[in-house]
C-alpha positions as CSV (number, residue, x, y, z in Angstrom):
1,X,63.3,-4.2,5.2
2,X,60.8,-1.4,5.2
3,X,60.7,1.5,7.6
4,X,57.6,0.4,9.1
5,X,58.8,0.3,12.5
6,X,60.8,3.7,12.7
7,X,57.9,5.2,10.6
8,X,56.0,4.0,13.5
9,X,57.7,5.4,16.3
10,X,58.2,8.6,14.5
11,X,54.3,9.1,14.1
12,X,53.5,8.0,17.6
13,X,55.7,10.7,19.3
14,X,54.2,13.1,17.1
15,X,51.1,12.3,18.9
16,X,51.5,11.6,22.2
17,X,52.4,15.2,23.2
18,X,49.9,18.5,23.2
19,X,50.1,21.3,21.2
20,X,53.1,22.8,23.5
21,X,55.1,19.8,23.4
22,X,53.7,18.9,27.4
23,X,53.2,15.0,27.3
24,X,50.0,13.9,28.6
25,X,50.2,12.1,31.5
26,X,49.7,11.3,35.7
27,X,52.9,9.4,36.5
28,X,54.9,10.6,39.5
29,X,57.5,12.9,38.9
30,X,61.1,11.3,39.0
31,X,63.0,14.2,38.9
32,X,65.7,14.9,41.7
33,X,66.0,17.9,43.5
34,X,68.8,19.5,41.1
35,X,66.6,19.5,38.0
36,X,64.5,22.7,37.5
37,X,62.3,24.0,34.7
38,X,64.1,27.2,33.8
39,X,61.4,28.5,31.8
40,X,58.1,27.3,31.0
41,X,58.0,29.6,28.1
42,X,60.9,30.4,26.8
43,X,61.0,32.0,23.5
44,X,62.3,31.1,20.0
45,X,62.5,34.1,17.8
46,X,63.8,32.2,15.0
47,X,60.3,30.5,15.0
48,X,58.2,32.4,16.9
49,X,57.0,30.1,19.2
50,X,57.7,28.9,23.1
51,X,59.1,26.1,24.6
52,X,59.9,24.6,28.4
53,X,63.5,24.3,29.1
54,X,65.6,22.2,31.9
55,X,68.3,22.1,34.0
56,X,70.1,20.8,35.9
57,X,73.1,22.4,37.9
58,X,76.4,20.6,39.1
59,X,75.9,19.5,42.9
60,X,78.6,21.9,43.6
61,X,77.3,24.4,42.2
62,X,76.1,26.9,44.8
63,X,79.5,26.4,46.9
64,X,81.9,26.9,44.2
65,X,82.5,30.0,41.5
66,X,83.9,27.7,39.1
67,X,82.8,28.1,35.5
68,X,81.5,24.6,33.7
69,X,81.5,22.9,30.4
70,X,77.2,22.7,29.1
71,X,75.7,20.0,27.6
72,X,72.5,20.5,25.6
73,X,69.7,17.6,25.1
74,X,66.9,17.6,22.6
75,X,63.4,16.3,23.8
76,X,63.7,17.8,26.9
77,X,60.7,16.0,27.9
78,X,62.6,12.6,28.0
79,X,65.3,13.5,29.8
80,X,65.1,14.1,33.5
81,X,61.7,13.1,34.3
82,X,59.4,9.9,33.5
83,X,56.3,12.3,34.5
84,X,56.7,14.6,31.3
85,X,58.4,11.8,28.9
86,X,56.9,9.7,26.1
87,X,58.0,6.1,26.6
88,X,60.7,6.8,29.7
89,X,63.1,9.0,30.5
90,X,67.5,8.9,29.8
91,X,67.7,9.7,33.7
92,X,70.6,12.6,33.0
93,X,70.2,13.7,36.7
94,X,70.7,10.0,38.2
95,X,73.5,9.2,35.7
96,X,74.8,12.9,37.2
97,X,74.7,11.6,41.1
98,X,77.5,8.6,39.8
99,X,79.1,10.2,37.0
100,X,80.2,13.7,38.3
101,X,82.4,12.6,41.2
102,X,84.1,10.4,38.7
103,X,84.6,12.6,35.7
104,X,83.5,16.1,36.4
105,X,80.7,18.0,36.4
106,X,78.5,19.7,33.7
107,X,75.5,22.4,33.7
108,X,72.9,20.0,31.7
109,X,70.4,21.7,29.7
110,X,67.4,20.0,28.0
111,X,64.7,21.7,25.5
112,X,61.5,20.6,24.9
113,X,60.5,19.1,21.9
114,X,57.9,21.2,19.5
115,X,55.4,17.7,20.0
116,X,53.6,18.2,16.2
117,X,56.1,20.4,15.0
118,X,59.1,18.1,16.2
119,X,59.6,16.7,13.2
120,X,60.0,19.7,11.0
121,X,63.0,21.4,13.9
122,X,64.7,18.7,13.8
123,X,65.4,18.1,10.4
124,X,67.5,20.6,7.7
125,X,65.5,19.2,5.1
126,X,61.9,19.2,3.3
127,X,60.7,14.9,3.0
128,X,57.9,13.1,3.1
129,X,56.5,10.5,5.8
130,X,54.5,7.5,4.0
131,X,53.1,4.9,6.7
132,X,50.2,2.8,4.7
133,X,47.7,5.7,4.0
134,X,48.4,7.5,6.0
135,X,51.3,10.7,4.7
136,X,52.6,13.5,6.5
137,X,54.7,16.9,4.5
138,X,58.0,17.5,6.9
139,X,58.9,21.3,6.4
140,X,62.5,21.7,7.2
141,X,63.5,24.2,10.2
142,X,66.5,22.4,11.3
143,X,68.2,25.8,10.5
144,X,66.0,27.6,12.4
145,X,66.1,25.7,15.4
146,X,70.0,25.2,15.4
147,X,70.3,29.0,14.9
148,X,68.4,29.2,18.6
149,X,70.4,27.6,20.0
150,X,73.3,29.5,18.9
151,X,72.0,32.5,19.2
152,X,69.6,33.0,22.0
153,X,69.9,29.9,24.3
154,X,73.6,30.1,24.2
155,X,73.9,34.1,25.4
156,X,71.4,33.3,27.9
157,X,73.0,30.5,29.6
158,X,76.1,32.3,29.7
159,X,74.8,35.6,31.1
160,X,72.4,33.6,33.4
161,X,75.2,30.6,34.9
162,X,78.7,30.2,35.0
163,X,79.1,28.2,31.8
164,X,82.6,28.2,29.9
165,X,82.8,30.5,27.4
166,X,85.0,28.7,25.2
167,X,83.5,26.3,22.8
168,X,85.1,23.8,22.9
169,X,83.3,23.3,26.1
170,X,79.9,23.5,24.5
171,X,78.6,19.9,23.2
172,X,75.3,18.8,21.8
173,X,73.2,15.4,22.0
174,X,69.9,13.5,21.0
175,X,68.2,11.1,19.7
176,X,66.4,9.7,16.8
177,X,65.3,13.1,14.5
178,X,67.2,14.6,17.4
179,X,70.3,13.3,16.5
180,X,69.6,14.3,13.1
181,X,69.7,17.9,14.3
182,X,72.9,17.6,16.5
183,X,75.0,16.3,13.6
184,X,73.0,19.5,11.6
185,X,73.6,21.9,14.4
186,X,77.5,20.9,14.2
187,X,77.8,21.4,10.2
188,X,76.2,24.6,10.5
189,X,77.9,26.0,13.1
190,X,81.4,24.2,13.7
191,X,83.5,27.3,15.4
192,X,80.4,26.7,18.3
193,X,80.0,23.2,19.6
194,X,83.2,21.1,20.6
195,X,81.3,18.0,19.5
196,X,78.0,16.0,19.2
197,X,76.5,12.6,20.5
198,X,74.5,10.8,18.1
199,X,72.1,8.4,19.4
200,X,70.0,6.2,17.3
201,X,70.2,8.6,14.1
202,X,67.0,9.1,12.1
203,X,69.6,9.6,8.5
204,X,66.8,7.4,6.9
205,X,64.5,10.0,6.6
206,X,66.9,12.4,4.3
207,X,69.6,10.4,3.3
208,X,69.8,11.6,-0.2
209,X,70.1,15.6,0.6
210,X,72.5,14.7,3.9
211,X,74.8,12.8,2.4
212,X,75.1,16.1,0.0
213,X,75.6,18.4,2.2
214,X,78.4,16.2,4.4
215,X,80.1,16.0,1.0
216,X,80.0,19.7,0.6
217,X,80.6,21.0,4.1
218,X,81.9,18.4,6.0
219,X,85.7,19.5,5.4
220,X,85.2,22.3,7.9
221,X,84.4,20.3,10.5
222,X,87.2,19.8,13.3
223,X,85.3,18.3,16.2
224,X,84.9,15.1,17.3
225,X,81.7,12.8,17.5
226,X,79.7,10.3,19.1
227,X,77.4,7.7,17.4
228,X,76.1,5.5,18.8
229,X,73.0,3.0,17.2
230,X,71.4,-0.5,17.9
231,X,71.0,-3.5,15.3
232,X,67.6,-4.0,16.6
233,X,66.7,-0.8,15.2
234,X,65.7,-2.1,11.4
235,X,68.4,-3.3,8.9
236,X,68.9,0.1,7.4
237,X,70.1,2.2,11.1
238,X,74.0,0.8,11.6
239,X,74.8,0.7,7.5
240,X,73.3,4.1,7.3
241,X,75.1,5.4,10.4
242,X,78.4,4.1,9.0
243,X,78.0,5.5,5.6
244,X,77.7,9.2,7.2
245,X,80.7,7.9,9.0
246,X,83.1,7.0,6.0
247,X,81.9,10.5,4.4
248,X,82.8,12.6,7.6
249,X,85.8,10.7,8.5
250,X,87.1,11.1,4.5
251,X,86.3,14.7,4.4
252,X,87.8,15.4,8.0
253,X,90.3,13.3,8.4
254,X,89.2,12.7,12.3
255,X,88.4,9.4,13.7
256,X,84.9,10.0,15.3
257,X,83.4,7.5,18.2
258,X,81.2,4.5,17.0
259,X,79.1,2.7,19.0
260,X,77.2,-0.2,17.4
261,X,75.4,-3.0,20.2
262,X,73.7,-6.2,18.9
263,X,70.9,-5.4,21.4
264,X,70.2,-2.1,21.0
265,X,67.0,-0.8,20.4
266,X,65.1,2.8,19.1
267,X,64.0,3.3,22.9
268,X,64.8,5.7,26.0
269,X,65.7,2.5,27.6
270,X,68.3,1.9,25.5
271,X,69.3,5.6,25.0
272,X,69.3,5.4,29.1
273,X,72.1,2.8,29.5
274,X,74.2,4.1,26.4
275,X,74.2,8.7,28.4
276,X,77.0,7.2,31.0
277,X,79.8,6.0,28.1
278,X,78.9,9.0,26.2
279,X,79.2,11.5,29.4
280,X,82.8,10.1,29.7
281,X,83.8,10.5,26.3
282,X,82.7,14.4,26.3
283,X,84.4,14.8,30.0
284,X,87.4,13.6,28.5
285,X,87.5,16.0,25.6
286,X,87.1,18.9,28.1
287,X,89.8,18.5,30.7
């Protein structure tokens, strides 16, 4: 099967967002009371550019001085609010209201994606997009972007809230090319994160020069990981997941999480119903 579909999808988030990343759009916000935009602005040395961030704060949060684990999202715009997202929103902050009391809380950060430039900080590698006529020159900065938020968003946070310091505590998650840059954020910096969810991984797009680097750096890896990914997502998404799989469980020697549904599909609908079981895996690995 081609890539038609995915190549599809990958072009028409590209273009439904503005130059900043802002989705175009008059629906009602959805966003509950706890979510706030930290910072309309906020700058990424490694790139020079700005971008919104989110967040959303435990519901204890003012009463308490407890310290708690942080969980960042890619495509912020997706995530708490149908009013800023492309195709519907994960609902973090409603999954929050049902999941918290039952397996702890968690400061929830989400960063915006770069809308035309999404494609190229997300991914750690130089490729090509070919849909019909039309072609499209990636420019990796997958290091770039991991390296902000490693070292600026992290320091921030962490002067800013009570966020655990150890991290162990610190875990990263997305979707798609997003997903792509969680595993890639992981790899580069394994001492930092104390694991990754995986949703719907876009490995197609670089298989050859991933599958490289997991083979040279995967040994150093010592966290676990989450995948998760749909069959309805093209014939090439679960075989693809599972081959990164083999590779980091042979070079680690740690079982990681896998997640494969016979109805899954490359949507936030999908990604929506899939946040709670992933929540509870990372609340688990924090107690």
């Amino acid at each position: 099967m081609k890539y038609f579909l995915r190549l599809g999808l990958l072009f028409s988030v590209m273009m439904a967002t503005t130059v900043d990343g802002m989705t175009q759009t008059t629906k009602q916000s959805t966003a509950n009371s706890r979510v706030r935009v930290l910072d309309t602005a906020f700058y990424i040395p490694q790139l020079k550019r700005h971008r919104r961030i989110w967040i959303c704060l435990p519901r204890d949060y003012q009463q308490t001085k407890q310290q708690y684990p942080l969980l960042y999202l890619l495509d912020g715009q997706n995530i708490f609010d149908t009013a800023t997202s492309f195709s519907g929103e994960w609902g973090v902050d409603e999954a929050m209201d049902s999941l918290g009391p039952r397996y702890g809380e968690a400061i929830i950060v989400a960063v915006d994606n770069g809308g035309d430039k999404r494609l190229s900080e997300y991914s750690p590698f130089d490729f090509t997009l070919q849909n019909g006529k039309t072609s499209v020159s990636v420019k990796a900065e997958g290091d770039a972007f991991a390296t902000f938020l490693v070292q600026t968003l992290r320091p921030y946070l962490e002067k800013n809230f009570r966020v655990k310091p150890d991290s162990r505590q610190h875990f990263v998650a997305g979707s798609s090319m997003g997903a792509l840059l969680a595993l890639h954020s992981v790899m580069q910096f394994p001492e930092k994160w104390g694991g990754a969810g995986i949703f719907s991984p876009a490995f197609w797009t670089v298989r050859v020069p991933l599958m490289e680097e997991l083979k040279q750096k995967a040994s150093g890896l010592r966290q676990p990981l989450y995948f998760y990914a749909g069959q309805k997502e093209g014939a090439e998404m679960v075989p693809d997941m599972q081959a990164v799989l083999q590779v980091l469980e042979t070079q680690t020697g740690i079982s990681h999480t896998s997640v494969i549904r016979a109805e899954g599909r490359h949507d936030e609908a999908t990604w929506r119903k899939e946040f709670p079981q992933f929540y509870q895996w990372m609340m688990e690995r924090v107690k």
